[in-house]
N, C-alpha and C positions, 0 to 999 in steps of 0.2 A: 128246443129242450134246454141250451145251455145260451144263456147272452148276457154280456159284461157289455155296459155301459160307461161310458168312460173312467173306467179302472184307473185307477192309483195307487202307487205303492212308496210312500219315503220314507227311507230308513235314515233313524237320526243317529247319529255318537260322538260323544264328545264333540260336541260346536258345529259338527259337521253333516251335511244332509248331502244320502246319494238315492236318484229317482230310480228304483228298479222296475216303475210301470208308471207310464208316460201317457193316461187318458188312453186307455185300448180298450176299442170293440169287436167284440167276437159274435157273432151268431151260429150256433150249434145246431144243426135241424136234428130232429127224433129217425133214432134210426140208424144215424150215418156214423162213422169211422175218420174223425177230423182231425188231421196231424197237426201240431205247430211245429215250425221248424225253425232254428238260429244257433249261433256260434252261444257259445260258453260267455254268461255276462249278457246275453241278450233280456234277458226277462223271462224265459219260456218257465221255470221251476216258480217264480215267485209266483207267476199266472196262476199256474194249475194247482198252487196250494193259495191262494186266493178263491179260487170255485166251490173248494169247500172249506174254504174260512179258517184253514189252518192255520193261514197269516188273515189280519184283518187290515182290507185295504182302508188307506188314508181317504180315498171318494169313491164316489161311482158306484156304480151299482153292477150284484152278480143275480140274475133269475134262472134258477133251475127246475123244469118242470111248472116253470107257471107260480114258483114261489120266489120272494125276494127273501135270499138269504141275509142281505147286510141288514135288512131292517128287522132283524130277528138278531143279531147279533148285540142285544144290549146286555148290561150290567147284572141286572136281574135275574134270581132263581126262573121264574115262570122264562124269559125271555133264554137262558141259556138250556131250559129242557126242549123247548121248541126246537133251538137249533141243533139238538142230540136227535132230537125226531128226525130231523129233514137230513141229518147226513147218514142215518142208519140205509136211507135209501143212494148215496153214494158210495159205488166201492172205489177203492184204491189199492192202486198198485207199485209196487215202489223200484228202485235201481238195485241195493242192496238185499231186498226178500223180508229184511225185520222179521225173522220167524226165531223163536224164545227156543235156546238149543235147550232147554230142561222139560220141554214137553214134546210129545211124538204128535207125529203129521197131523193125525187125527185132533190130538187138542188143541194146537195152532189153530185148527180149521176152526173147532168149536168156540173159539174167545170169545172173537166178537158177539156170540148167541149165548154165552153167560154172559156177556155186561149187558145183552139186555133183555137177561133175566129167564130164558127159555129153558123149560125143565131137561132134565140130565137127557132122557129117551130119547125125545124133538133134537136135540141137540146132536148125537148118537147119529140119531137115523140122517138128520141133513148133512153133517159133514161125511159120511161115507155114499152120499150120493154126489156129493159135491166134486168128492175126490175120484169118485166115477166118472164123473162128466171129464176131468180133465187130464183121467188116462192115470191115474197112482193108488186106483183102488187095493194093489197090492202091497203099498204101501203104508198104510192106516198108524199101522204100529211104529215101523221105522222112524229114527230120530235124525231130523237135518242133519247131522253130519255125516249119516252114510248116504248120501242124496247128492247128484249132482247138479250142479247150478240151471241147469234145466230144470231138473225136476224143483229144485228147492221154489223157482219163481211160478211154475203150475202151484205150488202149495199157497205159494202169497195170491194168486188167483184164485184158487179154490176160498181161501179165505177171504177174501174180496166179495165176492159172492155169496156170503154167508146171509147178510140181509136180505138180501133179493131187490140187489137195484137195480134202478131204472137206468144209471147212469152209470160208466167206470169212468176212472181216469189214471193214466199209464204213465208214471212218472219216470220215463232212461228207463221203462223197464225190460230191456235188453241189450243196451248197452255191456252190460258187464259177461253177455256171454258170446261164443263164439259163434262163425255164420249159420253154422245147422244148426243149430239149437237157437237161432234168430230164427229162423225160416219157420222152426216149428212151433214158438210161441208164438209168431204171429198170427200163422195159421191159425190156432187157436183162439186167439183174438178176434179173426173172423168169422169165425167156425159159431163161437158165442154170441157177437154180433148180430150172426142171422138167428141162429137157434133158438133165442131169448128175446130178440129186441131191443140189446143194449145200444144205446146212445157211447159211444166212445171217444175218448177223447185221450190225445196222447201227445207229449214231446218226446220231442227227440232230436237229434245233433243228426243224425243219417240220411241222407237222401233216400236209399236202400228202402229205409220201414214207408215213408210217404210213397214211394213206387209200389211197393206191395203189395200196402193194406189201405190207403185213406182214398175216402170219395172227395174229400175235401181238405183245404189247406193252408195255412197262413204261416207268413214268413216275418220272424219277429228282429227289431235291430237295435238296440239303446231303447229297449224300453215300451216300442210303438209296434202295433201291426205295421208292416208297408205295404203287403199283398195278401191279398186273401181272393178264396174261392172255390170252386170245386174245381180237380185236375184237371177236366178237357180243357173248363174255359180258359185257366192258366194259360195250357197247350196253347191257346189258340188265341192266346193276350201279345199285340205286337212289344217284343221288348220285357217282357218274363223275365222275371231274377230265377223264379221255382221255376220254369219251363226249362231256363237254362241250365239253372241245378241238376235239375233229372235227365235231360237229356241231353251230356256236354256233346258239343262237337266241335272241333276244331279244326284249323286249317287256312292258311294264308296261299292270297295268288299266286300264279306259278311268275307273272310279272305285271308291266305296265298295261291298261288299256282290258282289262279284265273283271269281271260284274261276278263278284261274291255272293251265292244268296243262301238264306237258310231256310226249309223246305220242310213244317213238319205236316205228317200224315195222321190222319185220324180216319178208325172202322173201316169199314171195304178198301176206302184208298191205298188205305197203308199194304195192302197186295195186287194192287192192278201196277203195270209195269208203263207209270205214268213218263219217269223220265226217257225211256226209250221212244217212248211214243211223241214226246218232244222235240228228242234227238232227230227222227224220224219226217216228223212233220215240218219241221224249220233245215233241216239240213245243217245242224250244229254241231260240231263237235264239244261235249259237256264230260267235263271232267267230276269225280266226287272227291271232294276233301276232308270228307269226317261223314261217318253213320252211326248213332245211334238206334235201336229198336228192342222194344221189349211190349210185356201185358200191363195194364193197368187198369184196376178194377175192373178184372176182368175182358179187357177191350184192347184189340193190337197195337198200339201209339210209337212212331217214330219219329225220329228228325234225320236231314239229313244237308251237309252244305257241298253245294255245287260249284262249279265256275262255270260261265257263259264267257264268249269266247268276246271283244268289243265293249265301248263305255258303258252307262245303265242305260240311256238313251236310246242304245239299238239296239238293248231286248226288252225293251217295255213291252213288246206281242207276245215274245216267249214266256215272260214276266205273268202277264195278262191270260194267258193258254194254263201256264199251272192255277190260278185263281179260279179259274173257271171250274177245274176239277175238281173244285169243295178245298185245295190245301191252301196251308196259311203260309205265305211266303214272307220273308222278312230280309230285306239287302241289308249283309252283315258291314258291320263297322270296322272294315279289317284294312290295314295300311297295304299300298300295293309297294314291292320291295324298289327301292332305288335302282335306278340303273347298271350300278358296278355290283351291287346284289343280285340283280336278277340273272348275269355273266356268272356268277360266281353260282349260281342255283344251275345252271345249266352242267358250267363245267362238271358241278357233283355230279348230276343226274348220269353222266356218262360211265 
């Protein structure tokens, strides 16, 4: 539905050029719920207004629904109604809501369907359906400022969907509110997703929104994808920056001569009582150092880091016994404490 081909973005000033999009490709399937994810200055905001041409990338190519928008982006009257055509079927959603405090909910909603040109009625009739759909049909009349940032960003939704796109795209749009009122716009976002068939696409700076709501994922750094994918396979990618995003776990050896590993669980596993039955089977004494677990996309997903009691050498079986079980084991890269530290971890423990 959504694919940038090596995207480029350089911004020039005064003598000076800094690359905000560094050749990134994205592939977006039809259907799906696909987070970007990165620190502030990564690229993620220039991307997603690149997709629909807000900003006009320096190369590369954006294809949305099987159209190339950059080759639609030229100079020309005929050339610039075209690209009004192809974005009426993109909504957007913004960080701040952008809603005109001098009109009521209902005419916000309606804008976009006067600029392109729908009679008063049609107009009427879809925004108070619209504003149904996303829970403020009592709303209609009320002016954003008796509204709160909840409800104000359902209204930049409702209006998002005033075209009837194929596509949205979620700019920080819930950064600026707190966690229930996250929880409930994104719900929302999925709720629309299936109900409609939207193609979604979203940044965000949160680990939180990508646990939630995405089937899919990429993780953005100076400029460049570095990882991309849908969640499981992430999960189940040795050495995951987003796996270890979402599921931190932590925890150093208790000392010397001790095999750290990190253990995440995917569907049925993630509740059969695997490591007792290790415990169990090898006669090991297995300590846990960190557990993560939570839902995602709908599916049970945890991590969890262990210690094994001996170098990695004498539990390459035990090792081998979890693998077997469908989990994705990974010996963490964790320092074992020197000697006068490890004395020193003792005496605490007492």
């Amino acid at each position: 539905m959504i694919t940038t081909t090596g995207l480029t973005k350089v911004y020039r000033s005064r003598g000076r050029e800094v690359t905000a999009l560094d050749g990134v490709d994205l592939h977006v399937r039809e259907g799906e719920v696909y987070g970007v994810v990165g620190q502030s200055g990564a690229g993620k905001s220039t991307l997603i207004r690149c997709v629909n041409l807000l900003e006009r990338p320096s190369s590369g190519t954006v294809t949305v629904n099987g159209q190339d928008l950059t080759a639609l982006a030229g100079r020309g009257t005929r050339a610039n109604a075209a690209l009004r055509k192809a974005r009426s079927h993109i909504g957007m959603v913004f960080q701040h809501f952008n809603l005109l405090s001098s009109r009521t909910v209902q005419a916000n909603v309606e804008l976009p369907l006067e600029i392109l040109g729908v009679s008063g009625k049609e107009r009427e009739r879809k925004a108070l359906e619209l504003l149904d759909l996303v829970g403020l049909a009592d709303k209609a009349k009320a002016y954003p400022a008796q509204l709160s940032g909840g409800q104000k960003q359902r209204v930049g939704i409702a209006r998002a969907l005033a075209g009837d796109p194929k596509v949205l795209l979620s700019d920080e749009s819930t950064s600026a509110l707190d966690p229930e009122t996250t929880r409930s716009i994104l719900q929302l976002l999925r709720d629309l997703n299936q109900q409609l068939g939207l193609t979604v696409l979203l940044i965000t700076h949160e680990m939180d929104v990508v646990k939630t709501i995405c089937d899919s994922a990429a993780l953005m750094k100076g400029g460049r994808v570095v990882e991309s994918g849908t969640v499981s396979e992430l999960l189940a990618t040795p050495g995951s920056e987003l796996a270890a995003e979402l599921f931190p776990v932590g925890g150093e050896p208790s000392g010397p001569d001790r095999t750290v590993v990190d253990v995440t669980f995917h569907g049925e596993a993630a509740t059969q009582p695997v490591i007792s039955q290790l415990s169990r089977t090898y006669n090991i004494d297995i300590s846990i150092l960190g557990a993560a677990m939570d839902t995602v996309a709908g599916k049970q997903i945890g991590r969890m880091r262990i210690e094994l009691p001996g170098r990695f050498e004498e539990n390459v079986v035990p090792i081998g016994f979890l693998r077997e079980q469908g989990l994705q084991v990974d010996v963490a890269d964790v320092a074992c404490p020197a000697p006068a530290d490890a004395a020193l971890l003792k005496e605490g423990a007492k």
